[in-house]
KEGUKOL-667950 format. One record per residue (C-alpha): x, y, z; residue number from 1; residue in one letter. Coordinates in nm, 2 decimals. Each point is the difference from the previous one (the first is absolute). Layout:
N
r u=X&v=Y&w=Z&n=NUM&res=A
...
***
This chain:
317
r u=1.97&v=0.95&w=0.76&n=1&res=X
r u=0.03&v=0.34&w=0.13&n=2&res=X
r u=-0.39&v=0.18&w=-0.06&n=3&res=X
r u=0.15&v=0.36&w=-0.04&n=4&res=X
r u=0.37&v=0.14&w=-0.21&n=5&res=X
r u=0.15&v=0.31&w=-0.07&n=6&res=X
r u=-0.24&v=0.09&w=-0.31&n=7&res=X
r u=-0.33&v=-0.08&w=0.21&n=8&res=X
r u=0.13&v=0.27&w=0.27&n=9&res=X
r u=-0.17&v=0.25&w=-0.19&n=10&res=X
r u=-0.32&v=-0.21&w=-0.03&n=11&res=X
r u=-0.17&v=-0.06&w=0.36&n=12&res=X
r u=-0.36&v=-0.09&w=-0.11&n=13&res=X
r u=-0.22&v=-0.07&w=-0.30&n=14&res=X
r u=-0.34&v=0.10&w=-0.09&n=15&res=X
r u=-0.23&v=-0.26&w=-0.15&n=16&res=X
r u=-0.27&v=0.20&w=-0.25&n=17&res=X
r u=-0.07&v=-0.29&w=-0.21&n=18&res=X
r u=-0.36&v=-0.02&w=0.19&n=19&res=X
r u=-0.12&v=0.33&w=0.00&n=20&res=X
r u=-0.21&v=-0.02&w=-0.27&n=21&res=X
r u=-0.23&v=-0.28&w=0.19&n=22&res=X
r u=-0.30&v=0.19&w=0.03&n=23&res=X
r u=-0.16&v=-0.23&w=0.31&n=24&res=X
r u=0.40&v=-0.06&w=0.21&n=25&res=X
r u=-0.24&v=-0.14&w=0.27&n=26&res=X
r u=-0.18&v=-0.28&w=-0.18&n=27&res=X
r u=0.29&v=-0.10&w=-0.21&n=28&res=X
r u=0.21&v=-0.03&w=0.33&n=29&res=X
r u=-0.31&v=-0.14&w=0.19&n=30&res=X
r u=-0.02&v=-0.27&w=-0.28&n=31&res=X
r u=0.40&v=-0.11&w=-0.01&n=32&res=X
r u=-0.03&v=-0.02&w=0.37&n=33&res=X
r u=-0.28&v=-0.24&w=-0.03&n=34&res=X
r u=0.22&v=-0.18&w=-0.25&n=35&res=X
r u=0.34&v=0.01&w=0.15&n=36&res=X
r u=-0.21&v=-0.12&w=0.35&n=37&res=X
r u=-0.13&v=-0.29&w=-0.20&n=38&res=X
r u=0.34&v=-0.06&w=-0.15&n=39&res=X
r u=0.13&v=-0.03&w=0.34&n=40&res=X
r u=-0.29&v=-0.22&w=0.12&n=41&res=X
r u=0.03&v=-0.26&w=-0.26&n=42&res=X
r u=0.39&v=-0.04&w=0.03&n=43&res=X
r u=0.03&v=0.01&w=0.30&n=44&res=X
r u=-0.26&v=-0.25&w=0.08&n=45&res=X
r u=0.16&v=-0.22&w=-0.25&n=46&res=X
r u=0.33&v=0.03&w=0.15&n=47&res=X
r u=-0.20&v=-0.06&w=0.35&n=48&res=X
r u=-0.17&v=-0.32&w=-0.13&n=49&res=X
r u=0.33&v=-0.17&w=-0.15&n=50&res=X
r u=0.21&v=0.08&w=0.26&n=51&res=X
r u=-0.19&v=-0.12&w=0.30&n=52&res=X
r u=-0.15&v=-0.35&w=-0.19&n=53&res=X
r u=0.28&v=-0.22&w=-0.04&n=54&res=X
r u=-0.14&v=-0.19&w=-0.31&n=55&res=X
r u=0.02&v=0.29&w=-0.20&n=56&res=X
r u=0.36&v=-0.02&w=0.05&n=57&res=X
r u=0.11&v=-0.05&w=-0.35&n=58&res=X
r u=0.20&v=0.15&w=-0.26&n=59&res=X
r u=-0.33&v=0.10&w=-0.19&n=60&res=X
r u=-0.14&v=0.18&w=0.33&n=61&res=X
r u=0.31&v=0.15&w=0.08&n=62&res=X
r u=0.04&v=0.16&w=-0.34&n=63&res=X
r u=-0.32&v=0.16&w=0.01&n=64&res=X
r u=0.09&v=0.08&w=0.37&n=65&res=X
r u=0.27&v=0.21&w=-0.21&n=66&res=X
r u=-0.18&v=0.13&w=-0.22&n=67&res=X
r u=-0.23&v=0.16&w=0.25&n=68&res=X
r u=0.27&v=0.16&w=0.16&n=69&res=X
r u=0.08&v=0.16&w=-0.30&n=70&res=X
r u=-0.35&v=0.12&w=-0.06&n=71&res=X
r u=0.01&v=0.18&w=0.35&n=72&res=X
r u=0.38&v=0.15&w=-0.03&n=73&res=X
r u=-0.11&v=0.11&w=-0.37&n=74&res=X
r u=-0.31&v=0.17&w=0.07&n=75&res=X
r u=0.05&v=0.13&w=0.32&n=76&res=X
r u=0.31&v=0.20&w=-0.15&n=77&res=X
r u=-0.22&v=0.21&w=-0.19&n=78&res=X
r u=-0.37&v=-0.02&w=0.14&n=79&res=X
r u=0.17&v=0.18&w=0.36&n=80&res=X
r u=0.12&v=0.31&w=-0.22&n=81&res=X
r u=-0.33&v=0.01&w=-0.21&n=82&res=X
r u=-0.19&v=0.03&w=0.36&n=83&res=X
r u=0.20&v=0.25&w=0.10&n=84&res=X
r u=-0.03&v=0.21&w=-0.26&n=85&res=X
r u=-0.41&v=-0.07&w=-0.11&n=86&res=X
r u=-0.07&v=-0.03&w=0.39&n=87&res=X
r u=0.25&v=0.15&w=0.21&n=88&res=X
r u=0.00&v=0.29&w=-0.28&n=89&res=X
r u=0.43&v=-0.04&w=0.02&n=90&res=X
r u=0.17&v=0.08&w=-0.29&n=91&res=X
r u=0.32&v=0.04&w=0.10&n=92&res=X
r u=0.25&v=-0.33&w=0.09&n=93&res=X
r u=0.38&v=0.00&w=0.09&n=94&res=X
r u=0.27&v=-0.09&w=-0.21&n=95&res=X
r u=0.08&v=-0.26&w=0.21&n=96&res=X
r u=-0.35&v=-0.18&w=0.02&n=97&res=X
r u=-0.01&v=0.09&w=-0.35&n=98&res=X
r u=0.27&v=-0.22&w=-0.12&n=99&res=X
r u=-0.08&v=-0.23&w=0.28&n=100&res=X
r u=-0.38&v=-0.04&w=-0.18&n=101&res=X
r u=0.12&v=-0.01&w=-0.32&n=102&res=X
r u=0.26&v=-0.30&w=0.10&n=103&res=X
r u=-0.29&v=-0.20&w=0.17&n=104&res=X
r u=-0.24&v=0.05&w=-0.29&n=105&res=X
r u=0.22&v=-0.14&w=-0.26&n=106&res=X
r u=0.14&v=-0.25&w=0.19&n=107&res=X
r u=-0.39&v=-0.16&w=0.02&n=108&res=X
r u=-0.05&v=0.12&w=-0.37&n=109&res=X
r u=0.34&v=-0.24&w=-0.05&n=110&res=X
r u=-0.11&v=-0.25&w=0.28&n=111&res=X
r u=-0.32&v=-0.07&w=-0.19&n=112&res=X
r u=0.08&v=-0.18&w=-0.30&n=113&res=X
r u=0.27&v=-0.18&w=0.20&n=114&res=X
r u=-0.25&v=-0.14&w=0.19&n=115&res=X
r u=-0.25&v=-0.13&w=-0.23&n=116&res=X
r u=0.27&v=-0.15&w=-0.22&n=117&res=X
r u=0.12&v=-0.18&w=0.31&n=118&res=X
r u=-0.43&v=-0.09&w=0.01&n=119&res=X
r u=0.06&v=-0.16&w=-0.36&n=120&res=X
r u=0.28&v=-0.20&w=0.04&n=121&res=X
r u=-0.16&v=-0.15&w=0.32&n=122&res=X
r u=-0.30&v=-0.07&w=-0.21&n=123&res=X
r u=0.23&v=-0.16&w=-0.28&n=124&res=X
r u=0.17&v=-0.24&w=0.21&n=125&res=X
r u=-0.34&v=-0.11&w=0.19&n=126&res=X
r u=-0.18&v=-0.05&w=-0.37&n=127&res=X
r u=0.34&v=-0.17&w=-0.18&n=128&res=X
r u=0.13&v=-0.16&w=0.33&n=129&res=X
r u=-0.25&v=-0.09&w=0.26&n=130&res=X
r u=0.21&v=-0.28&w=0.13&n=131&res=X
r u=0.31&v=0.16&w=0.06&n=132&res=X
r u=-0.19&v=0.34&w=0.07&n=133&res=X
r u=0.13&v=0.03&w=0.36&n=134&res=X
r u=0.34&v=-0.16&w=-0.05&n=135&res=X
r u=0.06&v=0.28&w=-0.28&n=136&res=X
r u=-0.15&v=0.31&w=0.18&n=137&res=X
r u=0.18&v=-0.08&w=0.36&n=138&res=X
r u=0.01&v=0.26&w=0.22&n=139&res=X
r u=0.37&v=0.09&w=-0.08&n=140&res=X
r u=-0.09&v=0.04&w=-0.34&n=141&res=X
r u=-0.30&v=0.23&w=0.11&n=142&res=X
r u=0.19&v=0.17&w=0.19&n=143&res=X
r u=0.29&v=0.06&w=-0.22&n=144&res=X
r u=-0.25&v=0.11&w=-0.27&n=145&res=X
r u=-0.18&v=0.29&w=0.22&n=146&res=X
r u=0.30&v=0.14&w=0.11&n=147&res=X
r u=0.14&v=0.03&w=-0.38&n=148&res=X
r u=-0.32&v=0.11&w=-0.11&n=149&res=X
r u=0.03&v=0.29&w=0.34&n=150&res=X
r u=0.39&v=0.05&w=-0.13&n=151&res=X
r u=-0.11&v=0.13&w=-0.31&n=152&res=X
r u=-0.29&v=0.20&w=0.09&n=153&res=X
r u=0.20&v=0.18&w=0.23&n=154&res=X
r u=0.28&v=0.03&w=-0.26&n=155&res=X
r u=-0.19&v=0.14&w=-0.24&n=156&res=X
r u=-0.20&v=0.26&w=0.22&n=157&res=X
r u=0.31&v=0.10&w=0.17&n=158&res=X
r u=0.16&v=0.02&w=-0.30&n=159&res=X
r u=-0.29&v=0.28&w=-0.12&n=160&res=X
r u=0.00&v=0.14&w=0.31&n=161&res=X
r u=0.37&v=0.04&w=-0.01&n=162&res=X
r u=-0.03&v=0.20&w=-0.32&n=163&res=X
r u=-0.26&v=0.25&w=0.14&n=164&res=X
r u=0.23&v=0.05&w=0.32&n=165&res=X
r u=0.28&v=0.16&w=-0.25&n=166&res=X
r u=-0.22&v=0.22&w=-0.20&n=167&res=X
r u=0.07&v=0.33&w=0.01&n=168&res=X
r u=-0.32&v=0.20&w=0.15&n=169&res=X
r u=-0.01&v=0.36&w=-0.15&n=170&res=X
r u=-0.34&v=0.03&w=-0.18&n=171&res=X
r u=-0.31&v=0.04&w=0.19&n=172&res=X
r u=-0.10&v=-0.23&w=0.28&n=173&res=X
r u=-0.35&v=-0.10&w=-0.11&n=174&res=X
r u=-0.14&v=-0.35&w=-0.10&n=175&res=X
r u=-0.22&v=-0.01&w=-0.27&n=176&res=X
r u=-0.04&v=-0.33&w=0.07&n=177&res=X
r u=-0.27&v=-0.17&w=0.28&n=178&res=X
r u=0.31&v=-0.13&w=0.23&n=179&res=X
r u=0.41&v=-0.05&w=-0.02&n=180&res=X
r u=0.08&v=-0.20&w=-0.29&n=181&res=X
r u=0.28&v=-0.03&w=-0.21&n=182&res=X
r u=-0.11&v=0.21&w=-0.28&n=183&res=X
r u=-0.13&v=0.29&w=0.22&n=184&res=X
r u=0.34&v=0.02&w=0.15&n=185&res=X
r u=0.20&v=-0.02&w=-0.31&n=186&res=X
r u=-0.27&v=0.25&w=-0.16&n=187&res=X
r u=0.16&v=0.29&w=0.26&n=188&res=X
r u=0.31&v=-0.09&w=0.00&n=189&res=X
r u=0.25&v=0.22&w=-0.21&n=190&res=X
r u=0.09&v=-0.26&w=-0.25&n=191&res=X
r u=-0.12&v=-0.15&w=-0.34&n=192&res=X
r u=-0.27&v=-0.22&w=0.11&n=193&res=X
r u=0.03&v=-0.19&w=-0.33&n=194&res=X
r u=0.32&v=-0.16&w=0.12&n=195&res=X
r u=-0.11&v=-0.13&w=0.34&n=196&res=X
r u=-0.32&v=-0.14&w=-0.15&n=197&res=X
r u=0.18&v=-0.23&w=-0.24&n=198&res=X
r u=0.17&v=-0.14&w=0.31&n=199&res=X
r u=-0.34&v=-0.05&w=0.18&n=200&res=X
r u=-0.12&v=-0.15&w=-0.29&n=201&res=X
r u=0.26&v=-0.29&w=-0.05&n=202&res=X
r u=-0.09&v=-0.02&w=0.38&n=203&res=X
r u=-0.38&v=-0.03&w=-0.04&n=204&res=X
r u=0.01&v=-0.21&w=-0.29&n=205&res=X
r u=0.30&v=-0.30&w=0.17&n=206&res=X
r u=-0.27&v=-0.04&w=0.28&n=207&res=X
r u=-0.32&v=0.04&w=-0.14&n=208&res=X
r u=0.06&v=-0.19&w=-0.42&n=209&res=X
r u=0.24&v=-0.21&w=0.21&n=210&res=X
r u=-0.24&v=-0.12&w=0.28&n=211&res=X
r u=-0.31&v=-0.01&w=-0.25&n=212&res=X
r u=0.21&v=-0.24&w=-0.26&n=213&res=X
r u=0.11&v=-0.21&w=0.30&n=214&res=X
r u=-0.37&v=-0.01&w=0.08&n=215&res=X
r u=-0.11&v=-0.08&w=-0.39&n=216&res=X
r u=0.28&v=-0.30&w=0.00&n=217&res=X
r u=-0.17&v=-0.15&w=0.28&n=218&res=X
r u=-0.36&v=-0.02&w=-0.10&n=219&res=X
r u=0.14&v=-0.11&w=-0.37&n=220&res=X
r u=0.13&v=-0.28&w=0.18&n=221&res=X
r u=-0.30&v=-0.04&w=0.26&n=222&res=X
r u=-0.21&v=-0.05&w=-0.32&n=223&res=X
r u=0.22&v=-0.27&w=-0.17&n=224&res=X
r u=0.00&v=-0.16&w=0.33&n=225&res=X
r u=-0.38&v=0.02&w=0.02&n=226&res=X
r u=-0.08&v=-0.10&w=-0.33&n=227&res=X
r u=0.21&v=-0.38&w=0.03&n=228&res=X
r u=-0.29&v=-0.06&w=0.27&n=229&res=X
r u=-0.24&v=-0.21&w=-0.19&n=230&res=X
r u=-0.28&v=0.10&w=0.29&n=231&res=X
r u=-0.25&v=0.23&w=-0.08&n=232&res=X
r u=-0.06&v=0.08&w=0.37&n=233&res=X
r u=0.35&v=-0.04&w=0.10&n=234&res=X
r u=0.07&v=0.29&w=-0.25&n=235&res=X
r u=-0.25&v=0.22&w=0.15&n=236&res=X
r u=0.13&v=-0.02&w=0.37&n=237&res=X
r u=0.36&v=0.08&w=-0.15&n=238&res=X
r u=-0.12&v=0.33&w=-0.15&n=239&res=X
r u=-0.22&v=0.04&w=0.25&n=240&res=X
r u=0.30&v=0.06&w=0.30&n=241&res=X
r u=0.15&v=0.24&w=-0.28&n=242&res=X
r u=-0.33&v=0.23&w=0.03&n=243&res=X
r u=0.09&v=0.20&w=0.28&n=244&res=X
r u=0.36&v=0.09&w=-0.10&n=245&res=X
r u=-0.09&v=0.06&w=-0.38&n=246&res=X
r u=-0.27&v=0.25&w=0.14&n=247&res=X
r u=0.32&v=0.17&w=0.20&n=248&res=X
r u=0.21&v=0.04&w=-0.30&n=249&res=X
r u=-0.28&v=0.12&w=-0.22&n=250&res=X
r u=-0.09&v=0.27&w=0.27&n=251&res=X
r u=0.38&v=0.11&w=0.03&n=252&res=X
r u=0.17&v=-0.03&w=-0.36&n=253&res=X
r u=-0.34&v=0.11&w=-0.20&n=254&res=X
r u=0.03&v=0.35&w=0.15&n=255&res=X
r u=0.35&v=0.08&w=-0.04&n=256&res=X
r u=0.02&v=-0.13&w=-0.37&n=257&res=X
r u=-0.30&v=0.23&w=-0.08&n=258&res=X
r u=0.17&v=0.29&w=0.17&n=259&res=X
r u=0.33&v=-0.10&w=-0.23&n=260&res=X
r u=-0.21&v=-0.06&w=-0.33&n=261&res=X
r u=-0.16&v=0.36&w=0.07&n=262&res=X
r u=0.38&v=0.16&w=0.03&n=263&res=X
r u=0.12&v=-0.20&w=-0.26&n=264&res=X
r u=-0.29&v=0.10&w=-0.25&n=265&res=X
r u=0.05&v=0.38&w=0.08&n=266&res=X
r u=-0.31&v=0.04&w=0.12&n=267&res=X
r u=0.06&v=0.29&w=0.27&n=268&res=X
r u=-0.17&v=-0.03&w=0.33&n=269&res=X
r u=-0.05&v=0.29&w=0.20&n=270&res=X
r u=0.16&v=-0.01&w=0.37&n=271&res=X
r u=-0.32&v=-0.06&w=0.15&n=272&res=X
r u=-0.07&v=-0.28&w=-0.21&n=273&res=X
r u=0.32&v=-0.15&w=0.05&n=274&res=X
r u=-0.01&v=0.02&w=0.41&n=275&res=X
r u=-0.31&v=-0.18&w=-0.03&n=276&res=X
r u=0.11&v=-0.27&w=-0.19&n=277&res=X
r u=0.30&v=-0.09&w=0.20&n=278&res=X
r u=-0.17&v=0.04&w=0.35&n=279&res=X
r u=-0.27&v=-0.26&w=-0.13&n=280&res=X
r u=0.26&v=-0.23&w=-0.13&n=281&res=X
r u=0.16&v=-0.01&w=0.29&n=282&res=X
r u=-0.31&v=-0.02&w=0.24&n=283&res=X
r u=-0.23&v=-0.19&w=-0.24&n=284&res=X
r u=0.21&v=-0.37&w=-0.01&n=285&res=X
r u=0.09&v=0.08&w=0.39&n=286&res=X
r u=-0.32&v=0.02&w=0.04&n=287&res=X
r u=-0.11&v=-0.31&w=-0.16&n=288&res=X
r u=0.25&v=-0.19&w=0.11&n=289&res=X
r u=-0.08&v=-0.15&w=0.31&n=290&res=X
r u=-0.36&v=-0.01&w=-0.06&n=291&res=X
r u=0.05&v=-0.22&w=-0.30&n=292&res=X
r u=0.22&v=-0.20&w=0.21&n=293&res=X
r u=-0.19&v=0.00&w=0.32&n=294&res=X
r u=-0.35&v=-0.09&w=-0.21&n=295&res=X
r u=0.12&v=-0.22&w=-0.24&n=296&res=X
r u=0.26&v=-0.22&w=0.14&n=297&res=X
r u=-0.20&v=-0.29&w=0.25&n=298&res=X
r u=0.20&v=0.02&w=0.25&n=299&res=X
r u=-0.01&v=0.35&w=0.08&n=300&res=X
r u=-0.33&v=0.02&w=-0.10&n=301&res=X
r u=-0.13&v=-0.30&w=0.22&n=302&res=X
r u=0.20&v=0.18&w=0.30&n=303&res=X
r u=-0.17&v=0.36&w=-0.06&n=304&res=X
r u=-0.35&v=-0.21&w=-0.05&n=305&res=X
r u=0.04&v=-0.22&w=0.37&n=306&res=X
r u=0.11&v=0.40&w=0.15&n=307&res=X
r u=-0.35&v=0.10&w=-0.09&n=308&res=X
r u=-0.22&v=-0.24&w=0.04&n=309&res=X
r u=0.18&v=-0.04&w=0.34&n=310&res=X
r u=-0.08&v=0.36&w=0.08&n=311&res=X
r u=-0.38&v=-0.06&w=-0.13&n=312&res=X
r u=-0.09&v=-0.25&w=0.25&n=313&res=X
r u=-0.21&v=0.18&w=0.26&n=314&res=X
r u=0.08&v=-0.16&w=0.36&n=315&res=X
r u=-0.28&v=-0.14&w=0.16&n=316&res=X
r u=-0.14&v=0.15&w=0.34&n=317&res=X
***
């Protein structure tokens, strides 16, 4: 997909404005570095720890292997632009890095909820069929399911990003917005914005209803499965591997349905307002991500423990 047409000619650059009414740019930049640094941290020390024991080797690692991924192509598609502008004081991007950011961000904001209902399902089979858990999650299978899962992320973000690409640019060339995002795009374009909203709406709600009903059938079933265990304790140690992943969809899906419920109600936010909600719901449950994962998963945890206590032991003289 071409990054530049005939209409976008006339349109060289954007200016982001959407942060100019921070009044401390430095401290809100200096805090999202900390947090996109830690973001990176975490998933890539997950990825790191998986990767190089081969125990971990198993669909369950290797999903959350994905998901981490995710996390660091989702995040870093915006937190880069926000330090350029809070930090590096640069307002102005390309068109071409525009659409290019605005491709990769929504590709991660798809990516997401792909991943964590490919998190549930794995759960759902190892709770209803621990027997035949490896024989029905072989690596084919794995693999076939990631690369549907990539096919329609990139699908649907090319798709939007497709749209934007055709938009005829002839009103003013500044974002009101905190980076390039659909909306902000369609906002200056010279068309009814009303139209192409509907569009990213039956878009936005296929992946993220679709993904969350997917998730919702899968614990339903978890739950029936749970409950025809007559041990107490058993019970508890089936829920219990569930912890970390319902923590993940509560962190992800509990943010955007609030931002929905607030549009839905009428309840107008100002632009400020809005930035702020959608650059913590997409750093927050990055963020907590791989901790939860990396802290509350034994095996990872016991790996990060024998890393420290290794480098605690002071060598003898």
């Amino acid at each position: 997909m071409a990054l530049q047409n005939e209409t976008a000619d006339r349109m060289t650059e954007f200016i982001i404005t959407g942060l100019d009414d921070i009044e401390h740019p430095k401290a809100v930049g200096t805090v999202i570095l900390v947090v996109y640094s830690l973001i990176l941290l975490g998933s890539l020390t997950n990825i790191c720890f998986i990767a190089l024991d081969q125990r971990l080797h198993t669909p369950m690692y290797f999903f959350i292997c994905t998901l981490a991924a995710v996390d660091i192509l989702y995040t870093s598609s915006i937190s880069i632009v926000l330090l350029n502008i809070l930090l590096g004081e640069i307002k102005r991007v390309p068109y071409g890095p525009c659409v290019a950011q605005l491709l990769v961000f929504h590709l991660g904001s798809t990516m997401e909820p792909f991943a964590i209902a490919l998190m549930a399902y794995d759960r759902l089979v190892a709770i209803s069929n621990p027997l035949r858990y490896h024989s029905i999650l072989t690596k084919t299978r794995i693999l076939v399911l990631t690369i549907i899962a990539w096919m329609l992320g990139f699908t649907c973000s090319g798709l939007v990003a497709g749209i934007v690409n055709r938009l005829p640019y002839c009103h003013s060339n500044t974002l009101k917005y905190s980076f390039c995002e659909y909306a902000a795009l369609v906002r200056v374009a010279c068309v009814n914005p009303d139209d192409y909203f509907l569009l990213a709406s039956i878009i936005s709600s296929f992946v993220l209803f679709g993904n969350f009903v997917l998730i919702a059938f899968s614990y339903l079933k978890i739950i029936l499965a749970v409950l025809k265990i007559s041990s107490t304790a058993d019970r508890k140690k089936m829920f219990s591997t569930c912890s970390s992943h319902l923590i993940v969809v509560a962190f992800f899906f509990i943010p955007k349905f609030v931002l929905i419920i607030i549009t839905r109600i009428g309840l107008v936010l100002t632009l400020s307002s809005r930035n702020g909600l959608i650059i913590g719901s997409t750093l927050g449950p990055s963020l907590v991500n791989p901790f939860v994962y990396c802290l509350r998963t034994k095996e990872l945890r016991s790996r990060l423990l024998k890393i420290f206590s290794k480098q605690s032991v002071i060598p003898s003289e």
